[in-house]
N, C-alpha and C positions, 0 to 999 in steps of 0.2 A: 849045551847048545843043540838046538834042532839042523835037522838034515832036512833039505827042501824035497820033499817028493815030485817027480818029475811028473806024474799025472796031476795032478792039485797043480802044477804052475801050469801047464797046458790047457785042462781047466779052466784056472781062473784068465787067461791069455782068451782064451776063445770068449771068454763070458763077457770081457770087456770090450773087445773089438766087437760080436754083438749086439754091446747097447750102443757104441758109437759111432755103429752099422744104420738101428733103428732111428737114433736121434738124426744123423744125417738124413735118411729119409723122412722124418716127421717136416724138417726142414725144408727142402725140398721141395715137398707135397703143397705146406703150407706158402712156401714164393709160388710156386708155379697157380695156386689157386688165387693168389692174389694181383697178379698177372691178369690173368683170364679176367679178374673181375674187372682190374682195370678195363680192361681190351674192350669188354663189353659195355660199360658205363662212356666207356670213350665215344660210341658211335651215336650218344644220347643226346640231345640238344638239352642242356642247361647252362639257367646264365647262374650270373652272380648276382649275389645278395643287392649289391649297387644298381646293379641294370632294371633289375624287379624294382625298386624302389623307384629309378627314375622312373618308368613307364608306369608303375603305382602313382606315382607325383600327378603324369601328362595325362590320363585316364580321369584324376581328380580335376583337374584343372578343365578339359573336355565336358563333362560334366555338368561343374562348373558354369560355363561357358554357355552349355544346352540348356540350361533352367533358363538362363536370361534370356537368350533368344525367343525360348516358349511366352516369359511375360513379353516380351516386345512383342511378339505375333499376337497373340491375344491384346494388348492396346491396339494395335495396329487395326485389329476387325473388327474391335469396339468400336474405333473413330470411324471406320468406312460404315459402319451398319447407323452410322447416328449422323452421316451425311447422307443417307439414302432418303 
């Protein structure tokens, strides 16, 4: 049977607190930066995919809308220039 050396447990005691010294800090670091990132993307104006899409739709439809006005004006100064 082996006898535990009391340097080697102290040792290995210290070596393992640490790494679960380091890993809690790796931790840490990594919320706290994700955080931050939140905090910063928070103050952004973005919509959602749906919003973009409706005002994509209303843009089209505007559009749309503007082509036919364009031909109706254009008849419109056709008829006036051919009653002149």
């Amino acid at each position: 049977m082996q006898s535990e050396n009391p340097l080697f447990s102290d040792l290995a005691k210290l070596v393992n607190s640490a790494a679960g010294t380091v890993a809690g800090m790796g931790r840490e670091a990594r919320d706290a930066a994700r955080e931050r990132l939140k905090e910063g993307l928070g103050g952004l104006d973005f919509v959602s995919r749906d919003e973009f899409d409706a005002v994509k739709d209303m843009a089209a439809k505007a559009l749309d809308e503007l082509d036919a006005l364009k031909e109706r004006l254009v008849a419109l100064e056709a008829a006036s220039k051919a009653r002149k």
